[in-house]
C-alpha positions as CSV (number, residue, x, y, z in Angstrom):
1,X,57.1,-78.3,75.5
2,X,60.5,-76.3,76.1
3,X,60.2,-72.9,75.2
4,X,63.1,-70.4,74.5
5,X,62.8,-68.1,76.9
6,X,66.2,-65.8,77.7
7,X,67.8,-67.4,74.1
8,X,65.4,-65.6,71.6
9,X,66.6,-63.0,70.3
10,X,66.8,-61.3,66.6
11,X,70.4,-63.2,64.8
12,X,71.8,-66.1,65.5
13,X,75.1,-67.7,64.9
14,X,75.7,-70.9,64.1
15,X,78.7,-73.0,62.3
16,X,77.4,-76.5,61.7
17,X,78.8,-78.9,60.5
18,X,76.1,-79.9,58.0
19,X,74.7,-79.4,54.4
20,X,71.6,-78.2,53.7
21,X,68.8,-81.2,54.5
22,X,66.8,-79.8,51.4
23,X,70.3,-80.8,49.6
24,X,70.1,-84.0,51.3
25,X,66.5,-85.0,50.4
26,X,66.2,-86.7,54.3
27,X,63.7,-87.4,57.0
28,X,63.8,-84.1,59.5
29,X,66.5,-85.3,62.3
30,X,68.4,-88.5,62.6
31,X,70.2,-90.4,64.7
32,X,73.3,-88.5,66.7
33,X,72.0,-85.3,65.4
34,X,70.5,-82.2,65.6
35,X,69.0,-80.7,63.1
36,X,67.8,-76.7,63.2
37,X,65.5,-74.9,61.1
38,X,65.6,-70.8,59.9
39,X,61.6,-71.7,59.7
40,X,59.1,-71.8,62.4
41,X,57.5,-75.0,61.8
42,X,60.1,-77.1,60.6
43,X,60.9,-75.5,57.5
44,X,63.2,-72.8,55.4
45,X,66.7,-73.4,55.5
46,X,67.8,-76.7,57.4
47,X,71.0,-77.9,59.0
48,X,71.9,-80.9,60.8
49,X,75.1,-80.4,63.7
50,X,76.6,-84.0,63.8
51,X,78.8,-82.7,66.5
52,X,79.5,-81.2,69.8
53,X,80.8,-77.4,68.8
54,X,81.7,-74.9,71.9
55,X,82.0,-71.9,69.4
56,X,79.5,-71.4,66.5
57,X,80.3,-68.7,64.4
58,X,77.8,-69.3,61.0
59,X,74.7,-66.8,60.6
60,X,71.4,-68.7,60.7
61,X,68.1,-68.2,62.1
62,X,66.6,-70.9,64.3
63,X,63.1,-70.7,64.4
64,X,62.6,-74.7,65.4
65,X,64.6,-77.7,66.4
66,X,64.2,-81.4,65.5
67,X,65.7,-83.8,68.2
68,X,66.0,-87.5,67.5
69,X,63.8,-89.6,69.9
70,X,66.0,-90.0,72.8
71,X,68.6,-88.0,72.6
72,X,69.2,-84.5,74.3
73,X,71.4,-81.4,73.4
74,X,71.9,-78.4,74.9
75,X,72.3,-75.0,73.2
76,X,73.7,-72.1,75.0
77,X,73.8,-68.2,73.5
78,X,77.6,-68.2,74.7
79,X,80.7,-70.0,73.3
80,X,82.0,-72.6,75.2
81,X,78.5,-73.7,76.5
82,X,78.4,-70.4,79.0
83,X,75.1,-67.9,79.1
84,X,71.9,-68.8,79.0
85,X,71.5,-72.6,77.8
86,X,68.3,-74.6,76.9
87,X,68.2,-78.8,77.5
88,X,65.9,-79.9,74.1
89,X,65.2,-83.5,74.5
90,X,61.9,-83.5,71.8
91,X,60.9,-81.3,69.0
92,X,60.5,-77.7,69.4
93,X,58.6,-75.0,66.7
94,X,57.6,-71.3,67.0
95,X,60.9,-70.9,68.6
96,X,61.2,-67.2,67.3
97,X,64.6,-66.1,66.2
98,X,67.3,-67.4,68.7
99,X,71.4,-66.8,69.1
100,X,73.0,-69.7,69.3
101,X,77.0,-69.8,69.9
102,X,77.4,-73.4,71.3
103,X,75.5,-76.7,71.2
104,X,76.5,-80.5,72.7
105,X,74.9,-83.9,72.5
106,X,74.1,-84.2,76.7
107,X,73.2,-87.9,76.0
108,X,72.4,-90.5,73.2
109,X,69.7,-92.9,72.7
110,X,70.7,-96.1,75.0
């Protein structure tokens, strides 16, 4: 399991480009996307990114990560996918708090 390691930290800041998945009444991550949760174990406040961003700007605690099966993102703590970055390629709880300023898709599901 991937831990966050130099990306926890107390806020984050993310703009994603996403509504809330309770609003969406879906399954926790699908394909293309990544979907982050304010909760520890895959719950609170949800949001899916459907797209490569180099400078997140929206305040949201991630406190877990859901990865569709295959895919693999990378989320760095700087814009423009500088700082610290972390490579998720599965599902990731008990994160903690972490800043997030840029994420990208690194490869899709062949």
């Amino acid at each position: 399991m991937i831990r966050f390691a130099s990306l926890a930290a107390a806020a984050a800041g993310l703009t994603l480009v996403a509504t809330p998945l309770a609003a969406q009444g879906e399954a926790k991550t699908i394909e293309g996307t990544l979907t982050v949760f304010e909760g520890q174990k895959f719950d609170k406040r949800s949001y899916r990114v459907t797209k490569d961003d180099p400078d997140l700007s929206h305040d949201f605690l991630i406190g877990s990560i859901a990865v569709f099966p295959g895919e693999v993102w990378e989320l760095c703590d700087k814009p423009k996918y500088k700082g610290n970055c972390l490579t998720v390629s599965a599902d990731e709880a008990g994160i903690g708090k972490a800043v997030i300023k840029s994420v990208r898709a690194i490869k899709a599901k062949q």
